[in-house]
C-alpha positions in Angstrom: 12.0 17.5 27.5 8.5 16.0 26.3 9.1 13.5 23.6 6.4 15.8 21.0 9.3 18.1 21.2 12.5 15.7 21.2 15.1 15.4 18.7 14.1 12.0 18.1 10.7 13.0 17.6 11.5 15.7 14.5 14.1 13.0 13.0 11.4 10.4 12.7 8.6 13.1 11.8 10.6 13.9 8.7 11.4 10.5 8.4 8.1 9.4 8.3 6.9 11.9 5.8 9.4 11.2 3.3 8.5 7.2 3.1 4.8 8.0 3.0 5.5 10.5 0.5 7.2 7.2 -1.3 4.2 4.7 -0.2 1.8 7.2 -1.8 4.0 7.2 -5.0 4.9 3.5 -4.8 2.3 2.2 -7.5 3.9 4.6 -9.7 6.2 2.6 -11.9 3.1 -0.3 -12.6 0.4 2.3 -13.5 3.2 4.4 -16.1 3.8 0.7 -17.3 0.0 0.3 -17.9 -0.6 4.1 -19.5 3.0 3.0 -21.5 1.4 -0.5 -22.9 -2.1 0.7 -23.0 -2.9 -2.6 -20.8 -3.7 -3.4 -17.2 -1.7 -6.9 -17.4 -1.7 -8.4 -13.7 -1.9 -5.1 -11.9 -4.5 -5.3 -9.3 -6.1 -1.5 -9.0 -7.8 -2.6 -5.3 -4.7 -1.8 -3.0 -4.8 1.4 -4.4 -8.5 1.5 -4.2 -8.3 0.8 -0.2 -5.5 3.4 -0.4 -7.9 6.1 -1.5 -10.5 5.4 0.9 -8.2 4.8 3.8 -6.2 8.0 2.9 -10.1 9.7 3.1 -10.7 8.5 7.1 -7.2 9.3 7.7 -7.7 13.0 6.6 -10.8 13.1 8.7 -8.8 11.2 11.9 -5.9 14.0 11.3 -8.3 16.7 11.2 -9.8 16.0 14.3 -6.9 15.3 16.5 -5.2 18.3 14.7 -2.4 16.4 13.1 -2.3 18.6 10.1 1.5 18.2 9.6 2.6 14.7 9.1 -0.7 13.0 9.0 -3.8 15.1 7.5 -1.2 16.0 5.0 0.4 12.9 3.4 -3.4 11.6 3.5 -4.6 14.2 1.2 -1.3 13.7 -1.0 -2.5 9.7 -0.9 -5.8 10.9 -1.9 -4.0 12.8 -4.7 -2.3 10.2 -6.3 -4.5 7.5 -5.7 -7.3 9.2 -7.8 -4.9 9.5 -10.5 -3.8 6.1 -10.5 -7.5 5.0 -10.6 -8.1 6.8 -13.3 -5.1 5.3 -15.3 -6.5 1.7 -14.4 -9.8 2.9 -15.6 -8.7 4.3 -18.8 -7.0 1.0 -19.9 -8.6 -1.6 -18.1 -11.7 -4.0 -20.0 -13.5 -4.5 -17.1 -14.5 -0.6 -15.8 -17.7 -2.3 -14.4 -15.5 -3.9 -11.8 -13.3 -1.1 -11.3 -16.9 1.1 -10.9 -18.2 -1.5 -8.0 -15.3 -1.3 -5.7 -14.4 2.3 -6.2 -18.4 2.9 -5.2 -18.2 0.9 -2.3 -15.2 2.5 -0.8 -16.8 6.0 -1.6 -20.2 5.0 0.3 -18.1 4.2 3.3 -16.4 7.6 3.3 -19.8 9.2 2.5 -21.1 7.3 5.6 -17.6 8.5 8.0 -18.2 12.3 6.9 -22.0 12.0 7.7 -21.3 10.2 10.7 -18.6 13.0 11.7 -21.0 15.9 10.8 -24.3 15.1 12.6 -22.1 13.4 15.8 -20.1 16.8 15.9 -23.1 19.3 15.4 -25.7 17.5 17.0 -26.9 15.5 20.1 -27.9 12.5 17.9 -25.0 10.2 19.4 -24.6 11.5 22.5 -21.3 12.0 22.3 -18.2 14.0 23.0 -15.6 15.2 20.7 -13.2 12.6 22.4 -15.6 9.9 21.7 -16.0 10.9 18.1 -12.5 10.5 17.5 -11.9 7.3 18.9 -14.8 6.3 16.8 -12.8 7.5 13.7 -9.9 6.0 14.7 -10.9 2.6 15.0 -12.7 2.9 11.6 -9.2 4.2 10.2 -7.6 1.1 12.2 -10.1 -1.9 9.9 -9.8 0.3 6.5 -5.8 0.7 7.2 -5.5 -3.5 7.9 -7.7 -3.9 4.9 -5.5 -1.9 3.0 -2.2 -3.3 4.6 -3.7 -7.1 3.9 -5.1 -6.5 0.6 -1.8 -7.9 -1.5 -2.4 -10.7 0.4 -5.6 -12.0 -2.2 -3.2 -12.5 -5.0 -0.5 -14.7 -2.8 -2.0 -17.5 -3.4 -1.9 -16.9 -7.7 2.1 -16.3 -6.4 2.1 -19.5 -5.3 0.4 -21.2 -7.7 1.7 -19.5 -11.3 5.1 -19.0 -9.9 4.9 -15.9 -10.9 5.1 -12.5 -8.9 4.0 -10.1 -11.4 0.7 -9.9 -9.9 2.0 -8.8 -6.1 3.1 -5.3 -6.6 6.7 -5.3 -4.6 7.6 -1.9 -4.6 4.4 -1.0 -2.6 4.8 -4.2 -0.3 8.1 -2.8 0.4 7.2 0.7 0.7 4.3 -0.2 3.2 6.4 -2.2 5.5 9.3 0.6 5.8 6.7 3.1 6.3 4.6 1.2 8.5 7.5 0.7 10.7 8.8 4.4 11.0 5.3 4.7 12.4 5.3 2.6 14.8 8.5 4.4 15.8 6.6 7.7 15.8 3.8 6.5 17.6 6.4 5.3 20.6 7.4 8.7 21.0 4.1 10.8 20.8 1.5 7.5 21.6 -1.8 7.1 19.8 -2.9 3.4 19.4 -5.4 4.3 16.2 -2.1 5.1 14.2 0.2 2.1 15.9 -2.1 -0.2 16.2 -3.1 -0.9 12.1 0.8 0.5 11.6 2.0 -2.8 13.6 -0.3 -5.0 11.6 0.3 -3.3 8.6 4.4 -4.1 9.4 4.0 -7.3 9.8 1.5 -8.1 6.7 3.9 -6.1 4.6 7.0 -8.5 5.5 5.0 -11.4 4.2 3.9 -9.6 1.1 7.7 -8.7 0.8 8.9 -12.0 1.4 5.9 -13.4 -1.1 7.0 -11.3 -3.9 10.8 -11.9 -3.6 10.5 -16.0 -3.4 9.1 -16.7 -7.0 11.4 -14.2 -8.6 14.4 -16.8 -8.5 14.9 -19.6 -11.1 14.5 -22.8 -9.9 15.2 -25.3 -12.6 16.0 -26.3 -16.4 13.9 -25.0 -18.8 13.4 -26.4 -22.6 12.3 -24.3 -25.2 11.6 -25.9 -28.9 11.8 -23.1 -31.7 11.4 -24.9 -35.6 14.6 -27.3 -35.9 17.1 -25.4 -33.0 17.1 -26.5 -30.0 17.9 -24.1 -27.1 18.8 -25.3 -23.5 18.2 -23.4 -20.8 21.3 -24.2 -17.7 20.2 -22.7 -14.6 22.6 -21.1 -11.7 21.7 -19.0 -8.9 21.0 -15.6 -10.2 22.6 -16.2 -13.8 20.7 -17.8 -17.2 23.4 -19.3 -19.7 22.1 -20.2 -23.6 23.8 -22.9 -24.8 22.8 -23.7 -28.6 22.5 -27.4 -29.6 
């Protein structure tokens, strides 16, 4: 039995659709939060940015290599829903300049990646074969997919600093790391290093970013709060807040 056709290799198939159906839906509860409060807060709209574009050259990457069904697929469902969240961001955000620079950027490089693919694939230009075409692909999907995977990693240090981890989106670190690892399972049975290879990084990066977002969360010591003439002390225990009045 071949392991494209095992047991083992449906069961993770299915497996792995499902939690990149959930990592394409994972900013979900931020951006209705944002539409909700009519206010970007401390969302950052550039992992779902990188999402977008990397969800582009993964479409490409799946078309090629003819992995329509899990790959090509959930990437145009991330293309999907990454252009919608954009456009949430966009709607409510004060700085659309910002948001217009970096969503340009990451459009010229999938310009670039579908020109690329065209003349390479119709032409002599290159000089080279559909093989090599691919790999070429796939190791541009492999630096946008680490990008991607790494970029929660710019507001870490804001974690650190404020205390805070409103700014490190958890649900999509979490999300990432599950899915990222079902991949790498998936790639063991049926092997192709330009899907394990940022899927292993991307793991790894998303355990940090897990691990980032979970620390700050818990309170660490007494807090005063002066209201008019009451007092109100703050007592701190592990995972519970008592208010005693003065």
């Amino acid at each position: 039995m071949s392991y494209s056709t095992s047991p083992a290799h449906t069961v993770f198939v299915v497996l792995t659709i499902i939690s990149s159906i959930f990592i394409r839906l994972s900013p979900f509860p931020d951006f209705y939060r944002i539409y909700k409060q009519k206010t970007t807060g401390e969302v950052a709209v550039l992992p779902v940015i990188l999402l977008g574009m990397t969800c582009c050259l993964l479409a490409v990457y799946g078309y090629l290599v003819n992995n329509i069904f899990p790959l090509f697929f959930v990437a145009v469902l991330g293309i999907l829903t990454s252009s919608v969240f954009i456009g949430v961001f966009y709607k409510f955000t004060p700085d659309r300049a910002s948001v217009r620079r970096v969503c340009a950027v990451n459009l010229l490089v999938v310009v670039l990646v579908l020109i690329y693919t065209v003349v390479a694939l119709t032409t002599s230009v290159t000089h080279q074969s559909r093989h090599g075409v691919n790999s070429t692909i796939g190791w541009i999907t492999i630096v946008a997919s680490i990008a991607m995977f790494g970029s929660p990693l710019a507001t870490i240090k804001k974690v650190v600093r404020t205390k805070s981890a409103v700014s490190l989106p958890f649900t999509m670190c979490l999300t990432y790391a599950v899915n990222c690892l079902l991949w790498v399972v998936l790639c063991l049975l049926a092997p192709d290093k330009f899907v394990m290879i940022p899927n292993a990084a991307g793991a790894a990066l998303g355990i940090v970013q897990v691990m980032s977002s979970i620390a700050p969360r818990r309170p660490t010591r007494c807090r005063q709060l002066t209201s008019m003439s009451t007092t109100w002390r703050y007592k701190c225990v592990p995972r519970v807040l008592i208010v005693v009045k003065k």
